[in-house]
C-alpha positions in Angstrom: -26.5 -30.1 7.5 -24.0 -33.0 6.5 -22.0 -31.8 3.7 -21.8 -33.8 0.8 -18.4 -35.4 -0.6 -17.7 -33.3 -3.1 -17.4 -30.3 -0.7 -15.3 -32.2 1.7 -12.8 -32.8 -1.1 -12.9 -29.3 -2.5 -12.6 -27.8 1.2 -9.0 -30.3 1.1 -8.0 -29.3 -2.5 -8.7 -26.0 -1.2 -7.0 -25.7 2.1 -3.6 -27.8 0.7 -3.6 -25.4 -2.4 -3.7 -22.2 -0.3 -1.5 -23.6 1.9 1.2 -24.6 -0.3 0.9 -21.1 -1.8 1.2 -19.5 2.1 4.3 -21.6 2.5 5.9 -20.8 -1.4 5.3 -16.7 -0.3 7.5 -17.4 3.3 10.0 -18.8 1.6 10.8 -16.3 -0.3 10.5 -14.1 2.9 12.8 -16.3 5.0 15.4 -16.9 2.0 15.8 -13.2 1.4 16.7 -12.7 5.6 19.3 -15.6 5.6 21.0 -14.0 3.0 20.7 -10.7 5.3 21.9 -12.6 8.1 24.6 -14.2 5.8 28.8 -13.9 4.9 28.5 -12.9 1.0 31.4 -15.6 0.5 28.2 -18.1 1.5 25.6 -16.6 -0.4 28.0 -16.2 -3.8 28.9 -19.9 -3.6 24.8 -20.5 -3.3 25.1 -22.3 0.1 22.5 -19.8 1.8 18.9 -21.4 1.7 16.4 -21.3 4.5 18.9 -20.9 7.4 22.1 -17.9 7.5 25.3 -19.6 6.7 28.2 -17.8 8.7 26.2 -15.6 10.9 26.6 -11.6 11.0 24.9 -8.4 11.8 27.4 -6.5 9.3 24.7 -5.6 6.9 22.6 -4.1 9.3 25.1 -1.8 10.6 26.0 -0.7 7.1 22.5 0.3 6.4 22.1 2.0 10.0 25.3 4.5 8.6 24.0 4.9 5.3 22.4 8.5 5.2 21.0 8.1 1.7 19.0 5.1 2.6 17.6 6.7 5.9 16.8 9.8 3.7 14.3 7.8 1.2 12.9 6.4 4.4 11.6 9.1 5.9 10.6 10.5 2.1 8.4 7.3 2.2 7.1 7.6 5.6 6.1 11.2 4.7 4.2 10.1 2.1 2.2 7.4 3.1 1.0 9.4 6.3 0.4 12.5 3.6 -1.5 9.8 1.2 -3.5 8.6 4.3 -5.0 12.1 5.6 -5.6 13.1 1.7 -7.0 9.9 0.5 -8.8 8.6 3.3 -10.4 12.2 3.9 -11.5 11.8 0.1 -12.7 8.4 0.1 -15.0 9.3 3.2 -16.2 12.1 2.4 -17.2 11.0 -1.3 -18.4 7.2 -0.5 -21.2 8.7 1.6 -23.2 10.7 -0.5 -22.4 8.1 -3.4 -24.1 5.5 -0.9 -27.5 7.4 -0.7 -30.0 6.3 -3.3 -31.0 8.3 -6.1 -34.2 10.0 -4.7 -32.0 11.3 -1.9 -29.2 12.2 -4.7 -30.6 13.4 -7.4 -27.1 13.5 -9.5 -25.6 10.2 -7.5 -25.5 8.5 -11.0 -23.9 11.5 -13.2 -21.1 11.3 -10.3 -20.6 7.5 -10.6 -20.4 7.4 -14.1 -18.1 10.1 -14.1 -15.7 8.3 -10.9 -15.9 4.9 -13.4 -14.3 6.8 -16.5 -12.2 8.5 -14.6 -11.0 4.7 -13.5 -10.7 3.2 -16.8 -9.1 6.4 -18.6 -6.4 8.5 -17.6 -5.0 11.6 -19.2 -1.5 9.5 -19.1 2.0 9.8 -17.6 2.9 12.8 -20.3 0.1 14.9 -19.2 0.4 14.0 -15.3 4.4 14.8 -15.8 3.2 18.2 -17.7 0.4 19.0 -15.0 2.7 18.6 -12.1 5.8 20.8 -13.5 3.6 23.4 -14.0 2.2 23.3 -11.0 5.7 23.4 -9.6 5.5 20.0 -7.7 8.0 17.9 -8.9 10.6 16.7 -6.9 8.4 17.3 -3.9 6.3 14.5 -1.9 3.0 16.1 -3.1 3.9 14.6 -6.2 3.4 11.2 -5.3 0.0 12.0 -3.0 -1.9 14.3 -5.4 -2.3 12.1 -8.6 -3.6 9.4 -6.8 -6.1 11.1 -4.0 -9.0 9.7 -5.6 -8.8 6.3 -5.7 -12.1 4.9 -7.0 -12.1 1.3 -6.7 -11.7 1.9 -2.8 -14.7 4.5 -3.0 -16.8 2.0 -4.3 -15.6 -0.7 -2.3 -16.4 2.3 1.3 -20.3 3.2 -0.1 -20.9 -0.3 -0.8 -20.2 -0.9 2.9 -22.3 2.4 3.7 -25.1 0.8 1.8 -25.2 -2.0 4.8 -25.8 0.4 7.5 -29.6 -0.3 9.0 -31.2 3.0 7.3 -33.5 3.0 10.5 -30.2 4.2 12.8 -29.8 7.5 10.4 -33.9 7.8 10.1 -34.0 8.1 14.1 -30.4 10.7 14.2 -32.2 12.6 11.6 -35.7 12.5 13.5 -33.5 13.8 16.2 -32.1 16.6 14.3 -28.8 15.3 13.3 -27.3 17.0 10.2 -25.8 14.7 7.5 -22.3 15.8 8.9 -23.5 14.9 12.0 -25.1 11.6 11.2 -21.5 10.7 9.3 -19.3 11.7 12.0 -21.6 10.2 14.7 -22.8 6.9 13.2 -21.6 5.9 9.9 -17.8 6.1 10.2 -18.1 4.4 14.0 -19.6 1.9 12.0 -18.3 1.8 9.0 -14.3 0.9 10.8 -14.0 -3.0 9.0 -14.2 -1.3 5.9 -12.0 2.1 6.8 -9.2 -0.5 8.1 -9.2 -2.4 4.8 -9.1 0.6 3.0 -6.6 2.2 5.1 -4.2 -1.1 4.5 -4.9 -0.8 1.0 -3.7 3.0 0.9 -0.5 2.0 3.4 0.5 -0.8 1.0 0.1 1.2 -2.2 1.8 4.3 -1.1 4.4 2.0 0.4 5.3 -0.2 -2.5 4.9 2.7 -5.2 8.6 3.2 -6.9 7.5 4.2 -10.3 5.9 7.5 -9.6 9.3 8.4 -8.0 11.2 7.7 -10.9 9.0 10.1 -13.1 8.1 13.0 -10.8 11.7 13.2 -9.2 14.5 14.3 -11.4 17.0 13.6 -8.2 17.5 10.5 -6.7 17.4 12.7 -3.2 14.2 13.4 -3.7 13.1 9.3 -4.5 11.4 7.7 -1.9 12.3 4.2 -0.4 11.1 2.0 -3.4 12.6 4.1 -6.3 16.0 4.3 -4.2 15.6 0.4 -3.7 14.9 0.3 -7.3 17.4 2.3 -9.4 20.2 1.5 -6.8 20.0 -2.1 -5.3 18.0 -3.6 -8.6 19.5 -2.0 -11.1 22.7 -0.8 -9.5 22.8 2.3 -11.4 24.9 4.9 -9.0 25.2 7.2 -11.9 22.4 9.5 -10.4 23.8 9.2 -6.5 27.3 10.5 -7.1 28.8 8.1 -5.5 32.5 7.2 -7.2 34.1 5.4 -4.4 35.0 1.8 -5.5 34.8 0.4 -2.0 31.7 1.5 -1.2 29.7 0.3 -4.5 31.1 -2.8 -4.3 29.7 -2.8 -0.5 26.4 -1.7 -1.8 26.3 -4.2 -3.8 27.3 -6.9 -1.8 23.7 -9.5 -2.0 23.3 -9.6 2.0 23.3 -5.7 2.1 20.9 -5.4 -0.2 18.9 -8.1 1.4 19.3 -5.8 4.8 17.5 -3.3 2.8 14.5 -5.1 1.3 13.9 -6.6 4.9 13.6 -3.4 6.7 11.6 -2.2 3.8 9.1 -4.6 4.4 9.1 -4.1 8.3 6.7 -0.9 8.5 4.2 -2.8 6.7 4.5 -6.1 8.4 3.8 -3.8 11.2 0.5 -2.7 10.2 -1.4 -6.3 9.6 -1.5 -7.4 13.5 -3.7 -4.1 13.7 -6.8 -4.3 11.0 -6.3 -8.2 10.4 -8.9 -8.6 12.1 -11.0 -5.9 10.2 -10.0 -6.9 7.0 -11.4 -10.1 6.3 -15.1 -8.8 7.1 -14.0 -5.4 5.6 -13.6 -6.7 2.3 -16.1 -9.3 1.8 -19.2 -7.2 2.6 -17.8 -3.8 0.6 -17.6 -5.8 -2.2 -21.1 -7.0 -2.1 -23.9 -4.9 -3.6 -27.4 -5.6 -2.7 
């Protein structure tokens, strides 16, 4: 079909709009590594832009030698591989019967309203903080996983997906004797991988970027993960909490290209990730969020 003028326009508008916005999000990205990359002499005089003025790798080998930075790291790594098993485990298992209609569950919609309060009220950060010291959790990794294991937008986003699966594929397992564990395993999570990979990104990236939660739940800053470290002690240079006293090395910690270092290699693990469900994400999204 010829497309009329007014979508040939919008399609422009469109594309130059996105585009510019694609190009203002890099530059921020590029501008942070030249000032990795850059002497601080450079970047305090604002001559850093685009492109490293003064070239050096002296950041980077600060932040290889720095244990305290290494040590949020690997909190962070713990817990988004934790969040992962928990959360995707959760969303899984709970999407599927939440997908079947209500003749097949009889208490589907009890369940949804419950999930969709649940989503718009909370108990609050009091209660949470309260819950999880007597529970004795604080200061542990299980503290960042466990209040947020049910995450119900990206249930809702997996059984909307389930919903597409040709109900004729699980009709003939069943006619064969497949159990609804088996049918799930066998058929539905094979087919179901768009929408696991953009809900596995989504459950990377939040676990990942979290630094709040690490503030309240950890009373020591050896227990924050990456983000919270990042936070309290590159943004708001407070070093009251890491016991560090030597002049030298604050004023090396906060040197701008150092802490640049840090926010870049930050960012790397998820960078990492996209290449791998980009391709699932796009397709992912769009149908899970459709409801027939």
């Amino acid at each position: 079909m010829k497309r009329s003028l007014s979508k040939k326009i919008f399609d422009v508008v469109n594309a130059v709009f996105l585009g510019a916005v694609a190009i203002a999000c890099l530059s921020v990205f590029i501008h942070v590594l030249a000032l990795s990359l850059s002497e601080n002499d450079a970047i305090v005089s604002n001559e850093v832009m685009l492109l490293p003025k003064g070239f050096n790798l002296e950041s980077y080998r600060i932040i290889l030698e720095d244990g305290r930075f290494w040590h949020a790291f690997g909190i962070s790594i713990q817990r988004v591989i934790l969040g992962i098993i928990v959360n995707m485990s959760i969303i899984i298992l709970t999407a599927y019967p939440l997908s079947k209609t209500k003749q097949e569950f009889r208490f589907r919609n009890a369940y949804m309203i419950y999930f969709f309060i649940t989503a718009l009220f909370s108990g609050g950060i009091i209660a949470q903080f309260v819950l999880l010291n007597d529970l004795g959790l604080l200061n542990t990794v299980w503290s960042l996983v466990l209040p947020t294991a049910v995450p119900v937008f990206n249930i809702i986003l997996m059984l909307n997906f389930y919903r597409h699966i040709p109900k004729e594929i699980l009709e003939s397992a069943e006619i064969d004797g497949a159990s609804e564990i088996q049918k799930l395993i066998h058929i539905v999570i094979p087919l179901a991988r768009p929408a696991i990979a953009t809900v596995l990104l989504f459950t990377i990236v939040g676990h990942w970027n979290s630094w709040f939660d690490g503030l309240l739940f950890s009373t020591s800053i050896h227990s924050y993960p990456l983000q919270s470290y990042l936070q309290t002690v590159i943004i708001k240079m407070d070093f009251s909490q890491t016991g560090i006293t030597d002049p030298d090395l604050i004023a090396m910690l906060s040197n701008i290209s150092v802490k640049s270092a840090q926010i870049i290699i930050a960012m790397i693990p998820v960078l990492a990730v996209y290449p791998f469900v980009q391709r699932y994400f796009i397709s992912g999204i769009v149908i899970g969020s459709v409801k027939e």
